[in-house]
C-alpha atoms as one frame of an Amber mdcrd trajectory, in Angstrom:
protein
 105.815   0.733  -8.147 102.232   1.736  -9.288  99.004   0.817 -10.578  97.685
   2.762 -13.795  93.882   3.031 -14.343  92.824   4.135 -17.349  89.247   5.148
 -18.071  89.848   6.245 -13.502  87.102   8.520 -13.741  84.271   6.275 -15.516
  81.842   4.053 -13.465  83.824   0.683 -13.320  86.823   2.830 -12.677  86.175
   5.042  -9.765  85.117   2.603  -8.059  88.089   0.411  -8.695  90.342   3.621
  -7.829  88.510   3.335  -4.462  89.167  -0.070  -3.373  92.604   0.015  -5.092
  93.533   2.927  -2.849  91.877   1.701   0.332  93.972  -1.637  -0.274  96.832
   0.769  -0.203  97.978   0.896  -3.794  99.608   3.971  -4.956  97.244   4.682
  -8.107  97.562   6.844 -10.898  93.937   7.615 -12.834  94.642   8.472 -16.442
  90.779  10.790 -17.040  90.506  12.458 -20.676  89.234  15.498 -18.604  87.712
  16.730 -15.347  84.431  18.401 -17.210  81.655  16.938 -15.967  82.673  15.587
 -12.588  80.472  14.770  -9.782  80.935  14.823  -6.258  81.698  10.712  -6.112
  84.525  10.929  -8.962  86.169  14.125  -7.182  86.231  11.902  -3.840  87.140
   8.790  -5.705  90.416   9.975  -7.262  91.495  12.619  -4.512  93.939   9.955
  -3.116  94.909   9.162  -6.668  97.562  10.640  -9.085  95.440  12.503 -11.672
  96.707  12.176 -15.445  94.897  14.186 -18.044  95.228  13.395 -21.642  94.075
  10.765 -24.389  94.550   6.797 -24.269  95.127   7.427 -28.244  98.388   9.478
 -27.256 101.201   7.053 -26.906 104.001   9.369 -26.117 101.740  10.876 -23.124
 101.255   6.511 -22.146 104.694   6.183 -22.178 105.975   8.502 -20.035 103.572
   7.974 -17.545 104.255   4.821 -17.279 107.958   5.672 -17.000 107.672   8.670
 -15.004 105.508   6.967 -12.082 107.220   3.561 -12.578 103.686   1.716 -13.339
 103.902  -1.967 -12.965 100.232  -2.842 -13.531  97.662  -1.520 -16.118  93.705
  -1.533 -15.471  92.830  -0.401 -19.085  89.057   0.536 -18.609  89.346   3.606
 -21.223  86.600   2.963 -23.653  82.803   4.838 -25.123  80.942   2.484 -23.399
  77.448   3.830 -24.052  75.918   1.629 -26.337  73.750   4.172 -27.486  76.215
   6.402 -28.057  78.693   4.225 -30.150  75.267   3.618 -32.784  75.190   7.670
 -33.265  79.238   7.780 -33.157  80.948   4.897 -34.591  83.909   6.331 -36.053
  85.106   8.056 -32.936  83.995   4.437 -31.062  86.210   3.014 -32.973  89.109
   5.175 -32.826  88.550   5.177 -29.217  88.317   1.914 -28.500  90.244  -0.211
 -30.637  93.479   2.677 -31.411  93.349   3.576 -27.772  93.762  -0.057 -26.748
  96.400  -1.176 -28.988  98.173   2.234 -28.368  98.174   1.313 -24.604  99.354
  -2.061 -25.035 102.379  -1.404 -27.058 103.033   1.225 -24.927 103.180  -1.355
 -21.842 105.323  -3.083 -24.658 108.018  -0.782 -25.036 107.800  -0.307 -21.049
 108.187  -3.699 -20.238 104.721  -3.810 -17.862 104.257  -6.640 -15.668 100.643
  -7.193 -15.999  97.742  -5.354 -17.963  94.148  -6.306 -17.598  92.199  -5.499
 -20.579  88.169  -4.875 -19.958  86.558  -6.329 -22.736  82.223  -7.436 -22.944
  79.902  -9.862 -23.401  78.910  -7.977 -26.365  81.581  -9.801 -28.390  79.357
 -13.136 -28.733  76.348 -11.005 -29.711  72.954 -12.745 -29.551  73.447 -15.809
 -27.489  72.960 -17.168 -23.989  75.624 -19.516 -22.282  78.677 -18.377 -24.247
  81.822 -20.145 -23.156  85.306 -18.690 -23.703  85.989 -20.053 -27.288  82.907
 -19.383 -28.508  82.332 -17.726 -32.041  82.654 -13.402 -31.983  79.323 -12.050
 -33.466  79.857  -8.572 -34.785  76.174  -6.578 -33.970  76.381  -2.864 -33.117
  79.501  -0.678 -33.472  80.138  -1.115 -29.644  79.873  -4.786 -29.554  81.904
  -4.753 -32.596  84.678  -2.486 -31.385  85.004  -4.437 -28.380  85.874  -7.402
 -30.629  88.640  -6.038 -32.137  90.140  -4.836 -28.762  89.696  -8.630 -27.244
  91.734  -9.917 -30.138  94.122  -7.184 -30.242  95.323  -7.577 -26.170  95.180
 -11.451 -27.381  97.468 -11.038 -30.274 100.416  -9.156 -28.017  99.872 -11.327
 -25.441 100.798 -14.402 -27.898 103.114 -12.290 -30.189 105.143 -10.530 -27.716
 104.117 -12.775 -24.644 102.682 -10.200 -22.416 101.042 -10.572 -19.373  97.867
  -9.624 -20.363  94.236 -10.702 -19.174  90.991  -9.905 -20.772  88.145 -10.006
 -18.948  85.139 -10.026 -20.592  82.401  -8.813 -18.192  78.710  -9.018 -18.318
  76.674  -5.793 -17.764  77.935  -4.222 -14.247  75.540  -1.976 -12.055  75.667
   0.139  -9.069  75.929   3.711  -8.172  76.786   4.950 -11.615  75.685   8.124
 -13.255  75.226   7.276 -16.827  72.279   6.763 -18.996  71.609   3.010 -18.401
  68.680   0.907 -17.005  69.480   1.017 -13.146  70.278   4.268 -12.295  68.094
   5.733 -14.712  65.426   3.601 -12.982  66.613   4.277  -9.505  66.504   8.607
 -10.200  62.790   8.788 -11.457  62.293   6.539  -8.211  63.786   8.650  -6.220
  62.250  11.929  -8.314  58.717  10.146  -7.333  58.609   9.659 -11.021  57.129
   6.522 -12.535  59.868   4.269 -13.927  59.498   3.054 -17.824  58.955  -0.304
 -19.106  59.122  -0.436 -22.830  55.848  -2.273 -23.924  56.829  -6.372 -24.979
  60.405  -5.969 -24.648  61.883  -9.165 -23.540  65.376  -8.219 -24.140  67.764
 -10.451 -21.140  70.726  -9.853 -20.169  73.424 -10.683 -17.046  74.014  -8.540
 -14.103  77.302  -8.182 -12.121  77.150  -5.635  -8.786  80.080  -3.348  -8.967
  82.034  -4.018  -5.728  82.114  -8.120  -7.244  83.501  -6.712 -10.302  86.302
  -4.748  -8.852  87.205  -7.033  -6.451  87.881  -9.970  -9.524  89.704  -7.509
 -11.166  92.080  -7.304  -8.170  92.532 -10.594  -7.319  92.927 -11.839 -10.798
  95.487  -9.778 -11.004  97.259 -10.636  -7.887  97.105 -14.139  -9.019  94.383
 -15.661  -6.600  92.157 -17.279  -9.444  92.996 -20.290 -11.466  91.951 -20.529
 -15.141  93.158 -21.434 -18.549  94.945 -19.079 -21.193  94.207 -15.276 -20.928
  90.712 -15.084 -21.151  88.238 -14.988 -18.166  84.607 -14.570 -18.526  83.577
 -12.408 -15.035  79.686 -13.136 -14.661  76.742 -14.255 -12.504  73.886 -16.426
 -12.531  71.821 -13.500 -12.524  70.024 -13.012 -15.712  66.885 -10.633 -15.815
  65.100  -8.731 -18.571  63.949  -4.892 -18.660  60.528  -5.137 -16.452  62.409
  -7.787 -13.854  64.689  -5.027 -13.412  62.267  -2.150 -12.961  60.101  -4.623
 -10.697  63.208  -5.344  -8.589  63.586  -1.666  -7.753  60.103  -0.905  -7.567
  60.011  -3.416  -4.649  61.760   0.082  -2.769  59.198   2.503  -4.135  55.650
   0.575  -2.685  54.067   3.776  -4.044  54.909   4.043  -7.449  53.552   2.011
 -10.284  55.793   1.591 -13.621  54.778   3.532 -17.091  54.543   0.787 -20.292
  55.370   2.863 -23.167  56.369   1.908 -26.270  60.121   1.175 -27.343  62.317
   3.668 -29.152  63.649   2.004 -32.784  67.149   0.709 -31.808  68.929  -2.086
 -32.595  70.136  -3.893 -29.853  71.334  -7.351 -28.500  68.144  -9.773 -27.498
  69.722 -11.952 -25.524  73.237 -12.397 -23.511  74.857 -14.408 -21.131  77.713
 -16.087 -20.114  79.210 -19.239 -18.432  80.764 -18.009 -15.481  84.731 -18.346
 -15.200  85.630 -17.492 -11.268  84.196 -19.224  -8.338  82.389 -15.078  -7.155
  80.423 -15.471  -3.842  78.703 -12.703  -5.728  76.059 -10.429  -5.020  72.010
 -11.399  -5.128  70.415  -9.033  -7.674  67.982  -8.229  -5.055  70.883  -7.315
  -2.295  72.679  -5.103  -5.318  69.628  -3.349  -5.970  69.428  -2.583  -2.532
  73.187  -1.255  -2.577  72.514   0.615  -5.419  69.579   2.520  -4.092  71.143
   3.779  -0.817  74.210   4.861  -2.484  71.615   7.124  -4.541  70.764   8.050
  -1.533  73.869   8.633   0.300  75.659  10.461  -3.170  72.763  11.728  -4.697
């Protein structure tokens, strides 16, 4: 038997192809394509099997999860740039929401033993504290989206009675390429570059270090966790707006000084947070940050 992970050569999911594969899971990494890869995705997913095609295909789902006899889904697939989804919603959308609830009836018709579905704190919009039964707040076309693939992995876990989990994560950092606060912060660092801080921006919001992430994955989904229903909310005490961030990895840089400039027009999320679900012996912001900057170092 094997584990599927789709969305293998993202952030969240080469590094949960890594640990996966060190635990000595035989992995298959469903990537839309290999344009664009770096020298930590090629390494990540070497050990892996590599599937190309589209989460929206279900005949292409199906037979790989025939073909390599797949008893365990990861679905990480998604356009996960927030940014992104408010220039593109359509194809967020389509993306997001079809590509989930092609995947899960695919695991359907497949008969899957267990399929973890990533889904945000986005869903609960502007709030801090949210507990698992809290109200959806529909915001920005990513938030939004997100919200209709929690509910969908709900409804065919209730209509069909599927194993499936949804984990609804706060924002994750580490070594990750993409255009977010951390490592965007972390290159002009490392560039000698001063780092921005957008001018009276007091935006918050909750940080989870990578490895704590992947490991919850894993062990909710070998069963070592104990909570009610389907839902679990995977989160830290760690809370911190824009300049707290740039601070913390400033504390690295003793030389450089941050750049206030004014914020671009976007409209974003204030505030988020949730209650933490799982008892994580988690990482400190401060010893994440840390993490994060020598694997900058070590990967470039």
């Amino acid at each position: 038997m094997s584990v599927l992970i789709s969305g293998a050569s993202g952030f969240v999911g080469s590094h949960l192809a890594r640990c996966l594969v060190s635990q000595g899971e035989k992995v298959v990494s469903l990537v839309h394509d290999c344009v664009g890869w770096n020298k930590w995705i090629q390494e990540s997913l070497k050990s892996t099997v590599r599937v190309s095609g589209d989460i929206r295909d279900i005949h292409l789902l199906e037979r790989v999860l025939n073909h390599y006899e797949v008893d365990t889904v990861y679905h990480l697939a998604a356009q996960s740039i927030v940014k992104h989804a408010y220039k593109d919603p359509i194809n967020t959308y389509d993306v997001n929401v079809m590509g989930t609830v092609k995947l899960l009836e695919a695991c359907r018709q497949l008969d899957v033993e267990r399929v973890l579905v990533q889904s945000t704190d986005k869903v609960f919009g502007n709030k801090r504290g949210a507990n698992v039964d809290d109200q959806f707040i529909p915001t920005e076309p990513y938030g939004t989206s997100k919200i209709c693939v929690d509910v969908a992995a709900q409804s065919f876990a209730l209509t069909y009675g599927m194993n499936v989990i949804v984990t609804r994560c706060c924002n994750i950092y580490g070594y990750d390429w993409n255009n977010r606060i951390v490592p965007n912060t972390i290159r002009a660092c490392l560039r000698g570059e001063s780092p921005i801080i957008f001018k009276d921006e007091k935006s918050e919001r909750q940080y989870l270090y990578i490895d704590d992430a992947t490991d919850s994955f894993i062990n909710i989904m070998k069963g070592k966790y104990r909570f009610s229903g389907n839902i679990v909310h995977v989160a830290t005490p760690e809370v911190k707006n824009q300049e707290e961030v740039v601070l913390e990895v400033l504390k690295h840089f003793p030389s450089l000084k941050p750049q206030y400039v004014e914020k671009p027009k976007l409209k974003e999320i204030a505030v988020q947070s949730m209650i933490p679900a799982l008892p994580l012996e988690y990482t400190t912001f401060e010893e994440g940050i840390e993490l994060t900057i020598n694997a900058f170092r070590r990967n470039g």
